[in-house]
C-alpha positions in Angstrom: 111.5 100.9 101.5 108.3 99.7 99.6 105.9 97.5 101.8 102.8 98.0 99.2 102.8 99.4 95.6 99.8 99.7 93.7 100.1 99.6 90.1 97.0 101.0 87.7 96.2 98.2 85.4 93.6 98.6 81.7 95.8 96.2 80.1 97.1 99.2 77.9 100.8 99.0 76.7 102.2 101.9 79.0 99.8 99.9 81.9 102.1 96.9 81.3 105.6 98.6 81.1 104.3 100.3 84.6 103.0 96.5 85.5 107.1 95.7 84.7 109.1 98.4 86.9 106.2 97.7 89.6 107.4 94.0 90.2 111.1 95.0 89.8 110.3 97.4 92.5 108.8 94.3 94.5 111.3 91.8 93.5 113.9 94.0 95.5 111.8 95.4 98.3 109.9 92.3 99.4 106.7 94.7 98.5 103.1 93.3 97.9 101.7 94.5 94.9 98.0 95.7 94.5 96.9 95.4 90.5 94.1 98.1 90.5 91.6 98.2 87.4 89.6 101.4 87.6 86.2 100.9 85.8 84.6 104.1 85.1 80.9 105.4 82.7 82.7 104.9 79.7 84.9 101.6 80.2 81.3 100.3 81.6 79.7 101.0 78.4 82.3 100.3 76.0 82.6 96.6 77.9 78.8 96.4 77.5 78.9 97.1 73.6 81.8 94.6 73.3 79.9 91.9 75.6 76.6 91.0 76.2 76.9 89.2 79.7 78.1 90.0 82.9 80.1 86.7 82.7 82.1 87.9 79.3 82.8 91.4 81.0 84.5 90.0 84.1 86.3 87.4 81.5 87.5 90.3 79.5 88.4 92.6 82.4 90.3 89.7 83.8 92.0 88.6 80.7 93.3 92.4 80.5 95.6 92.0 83.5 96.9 88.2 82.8 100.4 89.1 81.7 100.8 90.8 84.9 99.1 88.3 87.2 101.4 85.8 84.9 104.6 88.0 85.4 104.1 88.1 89.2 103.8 84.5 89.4 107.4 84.4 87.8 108.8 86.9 89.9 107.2 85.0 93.1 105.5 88.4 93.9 102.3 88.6 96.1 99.8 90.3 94.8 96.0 90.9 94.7 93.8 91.9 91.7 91.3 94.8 92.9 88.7 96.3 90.4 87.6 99.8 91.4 84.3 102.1 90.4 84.4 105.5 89.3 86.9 108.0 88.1 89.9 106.2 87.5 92.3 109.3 89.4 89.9 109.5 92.0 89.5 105.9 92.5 93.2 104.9 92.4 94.0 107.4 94.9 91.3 106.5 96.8 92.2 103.2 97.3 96.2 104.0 97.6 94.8 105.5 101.1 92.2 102.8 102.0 95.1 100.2 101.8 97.9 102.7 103.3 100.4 101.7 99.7 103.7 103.5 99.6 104.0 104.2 95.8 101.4 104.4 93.0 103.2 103.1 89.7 101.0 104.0 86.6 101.5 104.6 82.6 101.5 108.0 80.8 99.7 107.7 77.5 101.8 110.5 76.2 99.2 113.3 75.7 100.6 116.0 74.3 100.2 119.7 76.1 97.0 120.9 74.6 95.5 117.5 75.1 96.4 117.3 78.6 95.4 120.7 79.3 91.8 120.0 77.1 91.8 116.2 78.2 93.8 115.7 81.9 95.2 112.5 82.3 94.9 110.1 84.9 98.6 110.1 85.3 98.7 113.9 86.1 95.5 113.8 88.3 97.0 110.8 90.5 100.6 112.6 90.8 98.7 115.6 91.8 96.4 114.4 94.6 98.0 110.8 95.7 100.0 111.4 99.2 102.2 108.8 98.8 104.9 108.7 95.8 103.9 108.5 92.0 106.3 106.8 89.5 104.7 107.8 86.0 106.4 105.0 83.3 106.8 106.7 79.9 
């Protein structure tokens, strides 16, 4: 069914309920899982404000993902941490191609219609230009 899933990973709460059904996924398929951070202008600067060294970004960006790296390790899951430039949509889909995955699994923040319409969401912007499946996790 599912040979590799990529899930999008910020260490958000809806990132780690989508981190969840991605390894249940796995656990039944026998799929390798790709953790994909997408690091964008604005996460750049905002992890530049919060940390003065290159060193403490890559420590922070890592420690964001460590319950799922931890919950794959339980789960006896393979899986491989990839951190990815530029527009998040753009760069998730990007790389779902590059790496020929079967099923993006991502989190929905929940925006409501006139923010998603003002706003977009990466959610919406992966669904609509990924070719392989999306599974959006409420």
């Amino acid at each position: 069914m599912f040979e590799r899933i990529i899930v999008a990973a910020d260490g958000s709460g809806q990132s780690l309920k989508a981190a969840e059904k991605a390894i249940e996924l796995a656990r039944v398929t026998g799929a390798h899982i790709y953790v994909v951070y997408a690091v964008d202008g604005t996460t750049s600067k905002a992890d530049v404000l919060r940390t003065w060294n290159s060193l403490g970004i890559t420590e922070k960006r890592n420690e964001k993902l460590t319950y799922i790296e931890e919950q794959a390790k339980i789960n006896k899951i393979s899986y491989e941490v990839k951190i990815v430039r530029g527009d998040p949509a753009t760069s998730i889909v990007r790389f779902a191609k590059e790496s020929r995955s079967d099923l993006i699994v991502i989190g929905s923040r929940g925006l409501n219609q006139l923010q998603q319409m003002v706003l977009g969401s990466v959610s919406h912007k992966v669904a609509k230009r990924a070719t392989c499946p999306v599974l959006i996790i409420k």
